[in-house]
N, C-alpha and C positions, 0 to 999 in steps of 0.2 A: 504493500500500500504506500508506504512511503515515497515512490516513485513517481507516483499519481499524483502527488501532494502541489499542486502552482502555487499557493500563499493559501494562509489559514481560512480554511472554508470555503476553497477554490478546489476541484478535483477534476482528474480527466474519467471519463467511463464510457469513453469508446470500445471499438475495437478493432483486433490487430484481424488482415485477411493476410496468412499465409499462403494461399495458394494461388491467389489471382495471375495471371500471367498475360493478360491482355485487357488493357483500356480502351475501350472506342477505337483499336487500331496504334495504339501506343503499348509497346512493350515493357511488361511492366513483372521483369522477373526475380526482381526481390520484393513480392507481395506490396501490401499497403495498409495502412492503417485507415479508419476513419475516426476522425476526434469528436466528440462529445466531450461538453462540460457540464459541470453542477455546480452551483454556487449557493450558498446556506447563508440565509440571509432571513430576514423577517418574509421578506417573500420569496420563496423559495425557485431558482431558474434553472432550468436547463435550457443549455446553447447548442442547438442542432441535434437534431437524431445521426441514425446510421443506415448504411444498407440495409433490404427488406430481410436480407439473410442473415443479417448480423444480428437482429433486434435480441435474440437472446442473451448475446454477451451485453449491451444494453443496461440491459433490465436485472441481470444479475448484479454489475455494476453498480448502480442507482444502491440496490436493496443493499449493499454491502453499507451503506453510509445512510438512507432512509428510506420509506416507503413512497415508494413512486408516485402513489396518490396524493400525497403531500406536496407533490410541488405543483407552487402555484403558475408562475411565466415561462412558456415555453419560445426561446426567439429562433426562426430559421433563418440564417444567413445565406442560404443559398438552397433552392429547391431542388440544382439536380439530386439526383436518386440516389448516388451513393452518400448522399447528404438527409436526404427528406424522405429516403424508400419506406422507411420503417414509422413515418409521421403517423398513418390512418390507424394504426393497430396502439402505437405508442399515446394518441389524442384517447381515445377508447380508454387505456388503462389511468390513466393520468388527470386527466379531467382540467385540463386548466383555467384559471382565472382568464385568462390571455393569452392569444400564440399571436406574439409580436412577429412584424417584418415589414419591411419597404413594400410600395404601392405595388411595385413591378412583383414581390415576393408576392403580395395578396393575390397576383391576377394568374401568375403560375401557380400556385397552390389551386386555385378553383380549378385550374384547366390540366392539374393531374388528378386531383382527389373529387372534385365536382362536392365540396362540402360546405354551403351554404350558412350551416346553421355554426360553424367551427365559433370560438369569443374571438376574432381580427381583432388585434390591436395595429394599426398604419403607422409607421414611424418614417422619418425623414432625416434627411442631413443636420445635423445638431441637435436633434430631440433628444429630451434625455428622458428616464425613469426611475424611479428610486426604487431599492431594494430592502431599504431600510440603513443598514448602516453604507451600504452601498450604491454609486448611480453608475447605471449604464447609460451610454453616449452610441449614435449610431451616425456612420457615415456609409452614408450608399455608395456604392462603386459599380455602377450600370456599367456593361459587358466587361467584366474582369472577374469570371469569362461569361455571368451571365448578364440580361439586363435586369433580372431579380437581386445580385450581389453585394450585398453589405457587410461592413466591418460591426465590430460591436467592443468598445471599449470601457471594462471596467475600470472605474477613474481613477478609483482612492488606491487599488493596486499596481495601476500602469501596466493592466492585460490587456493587450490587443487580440481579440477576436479575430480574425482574419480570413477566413471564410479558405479557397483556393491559394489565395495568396500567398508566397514564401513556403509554399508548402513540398515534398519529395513526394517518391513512391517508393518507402521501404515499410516493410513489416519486421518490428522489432520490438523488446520487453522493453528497452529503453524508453524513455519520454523524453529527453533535454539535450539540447545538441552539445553539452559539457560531456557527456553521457556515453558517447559515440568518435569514431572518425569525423574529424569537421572535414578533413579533405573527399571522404567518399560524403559526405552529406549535402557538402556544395556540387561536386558532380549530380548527385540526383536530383538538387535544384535544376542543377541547369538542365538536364536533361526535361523536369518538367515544366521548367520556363519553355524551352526551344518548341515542346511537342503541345502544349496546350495555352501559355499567354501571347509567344513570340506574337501574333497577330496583332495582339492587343500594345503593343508596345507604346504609340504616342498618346494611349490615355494613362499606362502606364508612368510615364513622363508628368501627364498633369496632376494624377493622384499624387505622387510624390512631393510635387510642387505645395497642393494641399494640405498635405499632413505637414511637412514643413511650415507652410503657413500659420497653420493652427495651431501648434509647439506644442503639442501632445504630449506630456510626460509618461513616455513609452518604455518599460521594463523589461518587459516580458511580451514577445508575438505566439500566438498559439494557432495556427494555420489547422485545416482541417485534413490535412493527410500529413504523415511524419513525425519528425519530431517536432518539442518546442521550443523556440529560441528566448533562451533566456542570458546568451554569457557571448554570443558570437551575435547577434543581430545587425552589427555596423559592418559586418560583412556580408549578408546578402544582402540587405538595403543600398551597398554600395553596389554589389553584384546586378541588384534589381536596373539602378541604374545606367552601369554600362551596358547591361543586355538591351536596355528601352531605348538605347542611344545606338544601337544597331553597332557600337564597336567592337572591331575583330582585331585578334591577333597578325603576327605575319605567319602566317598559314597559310595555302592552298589545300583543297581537297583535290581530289584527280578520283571521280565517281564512275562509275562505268558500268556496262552490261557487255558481257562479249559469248559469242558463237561458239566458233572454233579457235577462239584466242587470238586474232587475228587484231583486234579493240586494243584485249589486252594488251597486247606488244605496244601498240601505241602509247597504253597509256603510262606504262613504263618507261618510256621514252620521255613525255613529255613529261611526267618528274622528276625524272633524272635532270633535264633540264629546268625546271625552278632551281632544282637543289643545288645545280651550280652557281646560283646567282643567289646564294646564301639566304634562302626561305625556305622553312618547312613545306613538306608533303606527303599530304596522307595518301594513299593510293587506297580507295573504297571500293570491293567488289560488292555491287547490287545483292548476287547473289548467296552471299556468306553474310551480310550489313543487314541487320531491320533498319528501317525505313524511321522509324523513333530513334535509333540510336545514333543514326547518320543527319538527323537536324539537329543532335546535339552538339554534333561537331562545326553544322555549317553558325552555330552559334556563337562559334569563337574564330571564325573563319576569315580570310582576307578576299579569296577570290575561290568562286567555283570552277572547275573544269569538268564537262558531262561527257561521256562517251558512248556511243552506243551504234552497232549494226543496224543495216535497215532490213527489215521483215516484212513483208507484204505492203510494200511503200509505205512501213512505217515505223514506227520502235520497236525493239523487243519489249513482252508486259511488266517485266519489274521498271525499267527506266519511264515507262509511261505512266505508270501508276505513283513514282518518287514522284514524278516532274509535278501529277495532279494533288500528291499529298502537299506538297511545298510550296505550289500555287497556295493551295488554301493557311500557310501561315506568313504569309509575305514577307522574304525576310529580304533587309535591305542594305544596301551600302556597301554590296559586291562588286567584284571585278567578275568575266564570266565569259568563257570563250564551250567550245562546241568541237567533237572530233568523230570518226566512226570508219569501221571500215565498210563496202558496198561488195556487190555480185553485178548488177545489170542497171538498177535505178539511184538506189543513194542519196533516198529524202532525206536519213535523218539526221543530220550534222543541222542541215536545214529546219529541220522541224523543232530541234532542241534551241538553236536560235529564234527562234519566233517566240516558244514559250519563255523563257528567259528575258528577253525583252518585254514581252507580255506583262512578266512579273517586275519588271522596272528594275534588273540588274545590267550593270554598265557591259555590254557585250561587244567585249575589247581587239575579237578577230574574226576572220568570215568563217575561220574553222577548217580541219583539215580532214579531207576522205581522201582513203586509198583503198582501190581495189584490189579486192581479197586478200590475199598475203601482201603481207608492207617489203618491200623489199632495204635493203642496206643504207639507200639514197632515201626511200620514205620515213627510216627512224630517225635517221640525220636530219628531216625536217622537220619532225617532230620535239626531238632536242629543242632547236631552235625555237618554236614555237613554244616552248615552256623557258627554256630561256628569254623571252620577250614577256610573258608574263612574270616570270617571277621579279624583274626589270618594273613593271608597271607596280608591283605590288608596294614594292621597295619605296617607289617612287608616291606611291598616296601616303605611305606611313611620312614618309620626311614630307609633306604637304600639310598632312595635319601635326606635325611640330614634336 
């Protein structure tokens, strides 16, 4: 129990999923937690349910510190599922006074649960509540990542609620990122920044600005998946920051899908040549990479390089299916060239060119096809062609100073 423990008559009573291994398409293979809290107070709160499958651990939780009936406010800071799954069953046992949330939270609750008669309590940006020796503060955070999304800060503690926000995908007995590796904990930030906020980054940018603004005496963040930051916090908040500001390392990726290796060879070539122009490269096979783990990287990236054969005048399906996973998190402030090898047509150097552009990455070369096997004089241009990017790359880092 003592693990549980955020400040005196603050507890966590979520729970931990071991076995999850796939998020809406985000790999997700050290499991996850879902956090719930409980705060003991003259009016008694809970902060968020859990998934519909979790609701056991739940309710066990709760009973370990009081009977569930007893509490009075229930606030949902974010209605997806694995946040609000376990709501309909959890309102039924609990009976609240109140199930607080943002207007955008009222209109998603009605149009998952369709429950009319629930006690809504509507809160807004600076409303606050007392709990008795306690006041919650709520600031809404519309699409970060939903437009139902609020924080919920308990004041006299300096807990930030935090919904999505700052939060990982691991499942662990730990609770406090003191507790853990900080270096594996920031990696599974980022990797759940890149796979689920990265889109969201310039509201990102102004929520920051916000909390700032408002000089929130902030202690402790308690996110709703992982752990909770209570000793490192001025490191993903600074993290939060350079990711919202789209800055990369000097890194290239060199991503690719190949046939009969014929890609491959190219795209070997063409980090060989970054690498002599003294920038990392990572050389990513499609088919060995999930597609989550590889936006983690274009997260800390300088330039993309895509590779891929043409197939029926058109990609092979893992490169088509990155290209449309990546669309949808638009990540920005790349450099981004195109390669592949062909047989007779040879759209797709061209094809990955247009999405690429499409996604509003700087596409720095027209891209280079060679048919079928590359020969001696095709990897030498290849070279070179990584060698001019890795040139470019060099060249934005001393640009921005």
């Amino acid at each position: 129990m003592r693990t549980n423990v955020l400040a005196e008559g603050i507890f966590w009573v979520g729970a931990v999923d071991w076995d999850v291994r796939d998020f809406h398409g985000y790999s997700t293979m050290e499991g996850t937690t879902y956090n719930s809290f409980l705060i003991i107070d003259e009016k008694i709160t809970l902060l968020d349910t859990v998934k519909r499958t979790h609701m056991q651990d739940l309710l066990d939780r709760v009973r370990e510190i009081i009977d569930p009936a007893k509490i009075d406010y229930l606030v949902v800071n974010h209605v997806e599922l694995d946040h609000a799954g376990a709501l309909d069953e959890v309102m039924e046992i609990m009976k609240p006074e109140k199930l607080i949330c943002s207007p955008m939270g009222k209109n998603a609750i009605l149009s998952h649960f369709h429950r009319e008669d629930w006690p809504f309590e509507v809160v807004k940006s600076g409303d606050e509540i007392s709990l008795g020796k306690r006041t919650l503060q709520f600031l809404e955070t519309r699409m970060l990542h939903w437009p139902d999304s609020m924080f919920t800060l308990a004041k006299e503690d300096g807990i930030l609620f935090s919904s999505d926000a700052f939060g990982q995908h691991i499942s662990t007995s730990e609770r406090f990122d003191d507790e853990v590796s900080l270096s594996h904990v920031m990696d599974q930030a980022a990797k759940y920044y890149a796979n689920i906020l990265y889109l969201y980054s310039p509201l990102i940018q102004k929520l920051l600005a916000k909390v700032a603004e408002l000089n929130l005496d902030i202690k402790m963040v308690a996110p709703d998946h992982g752990v909770i930051w209570r000793t490192h916090f001025d490191k993903i908040l600074q993290a939060y920051d350079d990711w919202s500001k789209y800055k990369g390392g000097q890194k290239a990726l060199v991503i690719y899908e190949t046939m009969w290796n014929s890609t491959e060879k190219m795209a070997k070539a063409i980090a060989s040549g970054i690498e002599k122009e003294g920038v990392y490269a990572d050389l990513i096979n499609l088919k060995v990479h999930h597609r989550s783990d590889v936006m983690t990287k274009v997260l800390s990236s300088r330039a993309l390089i895509l590779g891929c054969p043409t197939l029926n005048n058109g990609l092979l399906p893992r490169m088509a299916g990155f290209l449309m996973y990546m669309r949808g998190l638009k990540p920005q402030n790349k450099l981004a060239a195109a390669f592949g090898s062909y047989g007779w047509s040879g759209e797709s150097v061209k094809l990955m060119n247009e999405a690429m552009t499409d996604m509003k990455l700087n596409v720095i070369e027209d891209g280079r096809r060679t048919k079928y096997v590359p020969a001696h004089d095709d990897l030498a241009e290849c070279v070179q062609m990584g060698r001019r990017i890795g040139q470019a790359v060099k060249e934005t880092i001393e640009q921005e100073g």
